[in-house]
N, C-alpha and C positions, 0 to 999 in steps of 0.2 A: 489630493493624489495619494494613493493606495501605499504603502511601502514597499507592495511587491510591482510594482509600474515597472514595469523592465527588466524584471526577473527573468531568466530561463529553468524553466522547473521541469523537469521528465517527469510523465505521471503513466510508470507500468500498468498493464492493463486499464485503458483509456478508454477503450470503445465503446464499453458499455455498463451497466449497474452504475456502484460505488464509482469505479475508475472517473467513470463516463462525468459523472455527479463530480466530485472532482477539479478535473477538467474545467469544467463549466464554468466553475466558480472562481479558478484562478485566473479563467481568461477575462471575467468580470471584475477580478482587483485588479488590472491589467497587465499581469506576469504573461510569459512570450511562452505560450505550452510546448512542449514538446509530448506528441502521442504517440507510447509505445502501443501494438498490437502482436498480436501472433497473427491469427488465422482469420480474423474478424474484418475483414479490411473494407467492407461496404461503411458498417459500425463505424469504424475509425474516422473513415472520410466525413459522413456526416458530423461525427461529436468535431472534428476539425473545422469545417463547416461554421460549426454552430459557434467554434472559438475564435471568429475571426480569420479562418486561415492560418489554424496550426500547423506546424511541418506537423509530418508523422514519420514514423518510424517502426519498422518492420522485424523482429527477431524470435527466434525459437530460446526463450530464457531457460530451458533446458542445456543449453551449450555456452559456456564458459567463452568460446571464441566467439559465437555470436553478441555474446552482452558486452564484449571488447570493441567489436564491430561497433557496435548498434552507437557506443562511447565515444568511438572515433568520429562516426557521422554525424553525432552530436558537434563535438569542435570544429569542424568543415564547414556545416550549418547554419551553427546557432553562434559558434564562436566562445561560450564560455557553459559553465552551468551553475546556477546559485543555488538548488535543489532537487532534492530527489525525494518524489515519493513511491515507498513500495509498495503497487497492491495490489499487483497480479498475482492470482492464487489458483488452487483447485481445492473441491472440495467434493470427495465421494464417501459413500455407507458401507462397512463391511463387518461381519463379526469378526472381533479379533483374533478367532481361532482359522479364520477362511483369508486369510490376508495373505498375499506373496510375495516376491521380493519384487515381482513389476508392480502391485498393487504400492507397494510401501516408495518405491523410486518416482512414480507417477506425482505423486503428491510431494513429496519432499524434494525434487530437484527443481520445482518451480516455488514452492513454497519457503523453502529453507536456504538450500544453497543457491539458485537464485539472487533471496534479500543479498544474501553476504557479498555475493561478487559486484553487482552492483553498487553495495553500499562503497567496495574497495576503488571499484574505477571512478565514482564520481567523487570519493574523497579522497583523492590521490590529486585530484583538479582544483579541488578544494583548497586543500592546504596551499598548495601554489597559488591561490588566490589570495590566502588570505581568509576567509569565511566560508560557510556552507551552513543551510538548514535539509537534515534529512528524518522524514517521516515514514515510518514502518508500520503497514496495517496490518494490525493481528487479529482477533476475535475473541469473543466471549468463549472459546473450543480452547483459549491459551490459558486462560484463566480455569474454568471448569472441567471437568471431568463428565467425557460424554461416550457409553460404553461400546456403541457401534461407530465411533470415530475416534480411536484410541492412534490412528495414525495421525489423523488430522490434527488432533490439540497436541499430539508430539511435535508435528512442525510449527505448529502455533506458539507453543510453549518456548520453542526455540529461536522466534523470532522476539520475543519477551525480553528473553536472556541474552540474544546477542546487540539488542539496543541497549540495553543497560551496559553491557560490556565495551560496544566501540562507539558507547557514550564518552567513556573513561580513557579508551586508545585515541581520538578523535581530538580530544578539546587540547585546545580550548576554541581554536577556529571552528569548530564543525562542532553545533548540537545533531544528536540523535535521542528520537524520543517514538512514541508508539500511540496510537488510536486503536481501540480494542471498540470494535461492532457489537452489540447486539440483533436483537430480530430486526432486521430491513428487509424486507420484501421488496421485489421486485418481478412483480406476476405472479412468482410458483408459490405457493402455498404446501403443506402437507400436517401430518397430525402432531409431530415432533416439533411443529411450529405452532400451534395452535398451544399446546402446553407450556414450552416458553412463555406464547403471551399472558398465559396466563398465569403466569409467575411475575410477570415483571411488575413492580409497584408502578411504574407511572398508566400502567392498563393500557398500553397502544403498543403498537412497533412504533421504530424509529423511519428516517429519511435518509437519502442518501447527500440532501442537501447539512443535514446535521454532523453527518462524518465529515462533509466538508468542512464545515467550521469549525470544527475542531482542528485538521489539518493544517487551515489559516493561521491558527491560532499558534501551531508549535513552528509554523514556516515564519511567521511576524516575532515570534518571543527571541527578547534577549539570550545572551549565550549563559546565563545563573537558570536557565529553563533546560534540563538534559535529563538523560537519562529515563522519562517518565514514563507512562503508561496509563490514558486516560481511557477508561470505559466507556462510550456511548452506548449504553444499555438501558435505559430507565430505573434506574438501580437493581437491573436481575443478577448483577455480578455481586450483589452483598445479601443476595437470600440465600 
């Protein structure tokens, strides 16, 4: 039997990619998933589907009362929650000098403040529990410096920093720790990608089944496992 057998884990942005990938995997260690979506909701129902009969769960993580909501429907539902993983994102191209303030909030209210609020409602359930494991996906864009996505690795960057930090607000009940992506594809392709790969020492992209286990790995770790930041990159984050 898995250690996550009867977990309830939220897994933001579920429906598809990473999220999706994910999902999949935890309903395979036999954790009780809970599928967050926004707008996705064919996506959602099948990845649900495919998890046994996930609930799902519907919210605009843009709005603060929504991801309250979405928390509440959670204990109704599911009745407790033993994890949270964050990793519904966006991610767009702009020159730095062409950026706007809707350009800069698009990204960073899902990306950013989003994680925070989140991480706040389900460790607020947490501690009343007793335990929690919560996993923050960031990216190789939090770690590196990428000149037409200087918004993007600022919310990245931010979600780095704020798992280190309500690692240390959190514990000792609650690890918070982080998976940082490399090149995953998933269909799109383009030349920005192509270069990547061609930087990264293991010479391939990665899976989304890889982000997973890595996930597993900081959802199963002891609470002396916090605060950390693992790259699944092929090593492109140490060139």
């Amino acid at each position: 039997m898995s250690e996550l057998t009867g977990k309830v884990i939220l897994v933001t942005g579920a429906a598809k990619r990473i999220g999706r990938s994910i999902a999949l995997r935890l309903a395979a260690e036999g954790a009780r998933v809970a599928i967050h979506y926004s707008t996705s909701e064919d996506e959602a129902n099948r990845t649900a589907e495919e998890c046994g009969g996930a609930e799902t769960f519907k919210a605009n993580l843009e709005s603060v009362a929504e991801i309250e909501r979405m928390f509440a429907e959670i204990d109704e539902r599911m009745g407790r929650i033993d994890g949270l993983v964050n990793n519904a994102a966006r991610f767009t191209k702009f020159d730095p000098l062409e950026v706007t303030e809707a350009d800069w909030d698009f990204i960073h209210d899902v990306n950013l403040k989003a994680v925070f609020f989140c991480c706040q409602q389900a460790a607020r359930r947490m501690k009343k529990q007793g335990h929690g494991r919560i996993v923050n996906i960031s990216s190789l864009g939090g770690l590196r410096p990428w000149a037409e996505h200087a918004h993007y690795c600022a919310s990245k960057a931010g979600v780095i920093m704020l798992t280190k930090a309500l690692s240390k607000a959190f514990a000792p009940e609650i690890t918070v720790n982080s998976v940082a992506p490399g090149v995953i594809p998933f269909g799109e392709w383009n030349d920005a990608m192509t270069a990547l790969l061609e930087a990264t020492p293991a010479a391939r992209v990665g899976t989304g089944a890889e982000i997973a286990d890595a996930v597993v790995y900081f959802l199963r770790a002891s609470n002396f496992v916090t605060g950390q930041v693992m790259a699944v990159d092929g090593g492109l984050s140490q060139r």
